[in-house]
TORMISE-22881 format. One record per residue (C-alpha): x, y, z. Coordinates in pm, 1 decimal. Each point is the difference from the previous one (the first is absolute). Layout:
BEGIN
{east:X	north:Y	up:Z}
...
***
This chain:
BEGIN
{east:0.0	north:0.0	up:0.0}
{east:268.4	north:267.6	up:93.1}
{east:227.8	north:81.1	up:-313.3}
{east:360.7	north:116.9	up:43.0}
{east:-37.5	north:252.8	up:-310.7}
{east:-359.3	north:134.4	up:130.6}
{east:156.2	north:38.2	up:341.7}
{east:346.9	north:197.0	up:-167.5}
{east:-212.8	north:180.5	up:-261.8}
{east:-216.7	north:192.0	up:316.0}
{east:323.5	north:38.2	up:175.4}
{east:201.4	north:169.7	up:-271.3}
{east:-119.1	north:373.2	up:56.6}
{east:205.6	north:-25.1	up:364.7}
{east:304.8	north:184.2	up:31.0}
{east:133.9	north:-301.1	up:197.8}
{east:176.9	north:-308.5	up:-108.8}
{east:-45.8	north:-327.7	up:69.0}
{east:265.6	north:-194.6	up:126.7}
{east:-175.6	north:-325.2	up:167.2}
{east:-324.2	north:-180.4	up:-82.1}
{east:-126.5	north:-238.8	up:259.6}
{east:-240.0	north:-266.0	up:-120.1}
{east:-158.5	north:-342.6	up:98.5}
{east:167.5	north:-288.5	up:-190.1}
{east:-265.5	north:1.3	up:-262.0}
{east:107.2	north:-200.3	up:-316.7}
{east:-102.5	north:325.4	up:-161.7}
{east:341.2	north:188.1	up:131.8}
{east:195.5	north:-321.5	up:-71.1}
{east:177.7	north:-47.5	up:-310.1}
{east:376.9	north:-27.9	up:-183.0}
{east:200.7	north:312.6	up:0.4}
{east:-50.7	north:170.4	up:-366.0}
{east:-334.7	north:-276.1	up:-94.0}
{east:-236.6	north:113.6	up:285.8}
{east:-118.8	north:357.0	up:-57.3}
{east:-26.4	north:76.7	up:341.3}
{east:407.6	north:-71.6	up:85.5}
{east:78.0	north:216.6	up:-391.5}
{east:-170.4	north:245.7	up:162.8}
{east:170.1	north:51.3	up:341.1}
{east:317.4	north:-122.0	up:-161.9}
{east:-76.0	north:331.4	up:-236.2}
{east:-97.8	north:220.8	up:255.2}
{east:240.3	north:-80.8	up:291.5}
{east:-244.9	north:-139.9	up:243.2}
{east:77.8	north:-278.6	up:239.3}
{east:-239.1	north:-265.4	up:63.6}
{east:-107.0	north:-110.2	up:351.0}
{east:-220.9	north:-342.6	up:82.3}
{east:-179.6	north:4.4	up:318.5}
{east:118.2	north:-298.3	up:224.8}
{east:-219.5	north:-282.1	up:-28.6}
{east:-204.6	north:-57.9	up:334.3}
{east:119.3	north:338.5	up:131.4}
{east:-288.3	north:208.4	up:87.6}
{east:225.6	north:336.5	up:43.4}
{east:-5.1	north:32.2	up:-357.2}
{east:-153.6	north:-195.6	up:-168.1}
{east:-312.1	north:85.6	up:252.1}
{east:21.7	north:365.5	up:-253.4}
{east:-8.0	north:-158.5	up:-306.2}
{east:-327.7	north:-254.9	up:74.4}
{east:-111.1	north:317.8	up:183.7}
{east:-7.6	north:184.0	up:-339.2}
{east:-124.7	north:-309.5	up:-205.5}
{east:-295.8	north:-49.5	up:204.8}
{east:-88.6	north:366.6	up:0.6}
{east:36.6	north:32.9	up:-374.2}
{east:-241.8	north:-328.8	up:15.2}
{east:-267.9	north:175.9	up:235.4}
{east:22.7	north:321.5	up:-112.8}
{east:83.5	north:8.9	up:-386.7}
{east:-60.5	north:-348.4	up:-187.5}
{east:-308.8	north:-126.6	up:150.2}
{east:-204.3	north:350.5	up:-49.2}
{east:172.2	north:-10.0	up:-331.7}
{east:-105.9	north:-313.4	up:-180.6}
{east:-353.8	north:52.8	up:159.6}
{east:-52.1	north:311.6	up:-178.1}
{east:221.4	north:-53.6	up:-321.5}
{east:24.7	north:-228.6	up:-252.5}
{east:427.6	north:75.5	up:-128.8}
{east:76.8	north:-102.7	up:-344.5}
{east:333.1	north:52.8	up:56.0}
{east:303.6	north:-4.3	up:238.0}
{east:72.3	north:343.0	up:-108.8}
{east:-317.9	north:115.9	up:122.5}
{east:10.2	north:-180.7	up:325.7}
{east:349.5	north:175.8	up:27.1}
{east:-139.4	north:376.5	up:-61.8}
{east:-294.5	north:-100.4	up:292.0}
{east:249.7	north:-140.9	up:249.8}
{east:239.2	north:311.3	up:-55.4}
{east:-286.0	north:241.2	up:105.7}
{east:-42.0	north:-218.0	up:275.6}
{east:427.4	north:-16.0	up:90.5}
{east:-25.5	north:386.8	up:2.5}
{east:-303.0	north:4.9	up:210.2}
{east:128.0	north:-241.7	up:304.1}
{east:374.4	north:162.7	up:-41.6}
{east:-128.4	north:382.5	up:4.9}
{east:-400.0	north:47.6	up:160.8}
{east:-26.1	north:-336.5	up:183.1}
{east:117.9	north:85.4	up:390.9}
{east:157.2	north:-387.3	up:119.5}
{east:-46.2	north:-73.7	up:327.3}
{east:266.1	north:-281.5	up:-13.2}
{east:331.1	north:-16.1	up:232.5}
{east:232.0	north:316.0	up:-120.6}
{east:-296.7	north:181.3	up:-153.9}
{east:-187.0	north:77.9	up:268.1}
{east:-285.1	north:151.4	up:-179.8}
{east:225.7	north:131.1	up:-292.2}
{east:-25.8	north:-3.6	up:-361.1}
{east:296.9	north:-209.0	up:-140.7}
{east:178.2	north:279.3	up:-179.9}
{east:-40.3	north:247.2	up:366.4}
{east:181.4	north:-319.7	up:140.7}
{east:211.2	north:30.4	up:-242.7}
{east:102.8	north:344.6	up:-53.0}
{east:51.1	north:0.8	up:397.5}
{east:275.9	north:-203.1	up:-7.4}
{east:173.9	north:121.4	up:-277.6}
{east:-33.6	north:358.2	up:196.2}
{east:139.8	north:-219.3	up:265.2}
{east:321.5	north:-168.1	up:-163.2}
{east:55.0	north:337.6	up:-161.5}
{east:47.4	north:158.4	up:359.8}
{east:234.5	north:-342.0	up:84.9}
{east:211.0	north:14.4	up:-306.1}
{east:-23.6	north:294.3	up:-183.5}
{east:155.7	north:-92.1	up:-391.4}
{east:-266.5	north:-273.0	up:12.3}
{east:-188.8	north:53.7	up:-279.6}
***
């Protein structure tokens, strides 16, 4: 359901980089270096990939977290009300959605605290900015 390029394509108007991506251990983000599109494209863009630790609820408690909220709150209401004749168009739905839960919806989850994502977020980049200064 989640697609790497959907997820980089709303990100790409950020003035931040991405350096690490932490995901399940989906066979979806599993693949031979230069085959799998997913390792061309952090090989391309300089990203490191992180698995969660199988069995370890510290994190990969945030990833099923996410999955079963993008369940509850996106794809069930979604193919209830729409028929999608295409991935693409399931893509352009679930983006609206990304930007909705990252920027308007306030999380009540553990570091959050009633924060959007991107106020958590912004926070502690304020934060490591104090701490180290050249950090960009």
């Amino acid at each position: 359901m989640f697609s790497m390029t959907g997820c980089c394509r709303s990100m790409r108007p950020m003035v931040w980089s991405l350096k690490r991506f932490l995901t399940d251990n989906g066979m979806e983000y599993k693949g031979r270096p230069m085959i799998h599109l997913y390792e061309i494209f952090l090989e391309l863009n300089y990203i490191e990939q992180r698995n969660t630790k199988v069995g370890n609820p510290k994190t990969n408690g945030f990833v099923e977290r996410f999955n079963r909220t993008v369940l509850d709150e996106f794809s069930r209401a979604a193919f209830r009300k729409k028929i999608y004749k295409s991935v693409d168009e399931l893509q352009a739905d679930l983006d609206v959605w990304l930007h909705y839960y990252n920027y308007e919806r306030p999380h009540r989850g553990y570091r959050n605290t009633g924060r959007r994502p991107i106020e958590t977020f912004e926070q502690g980049k304020v934060r490591l900015n104090k701490l180290l200064p050249d950090a960009s």
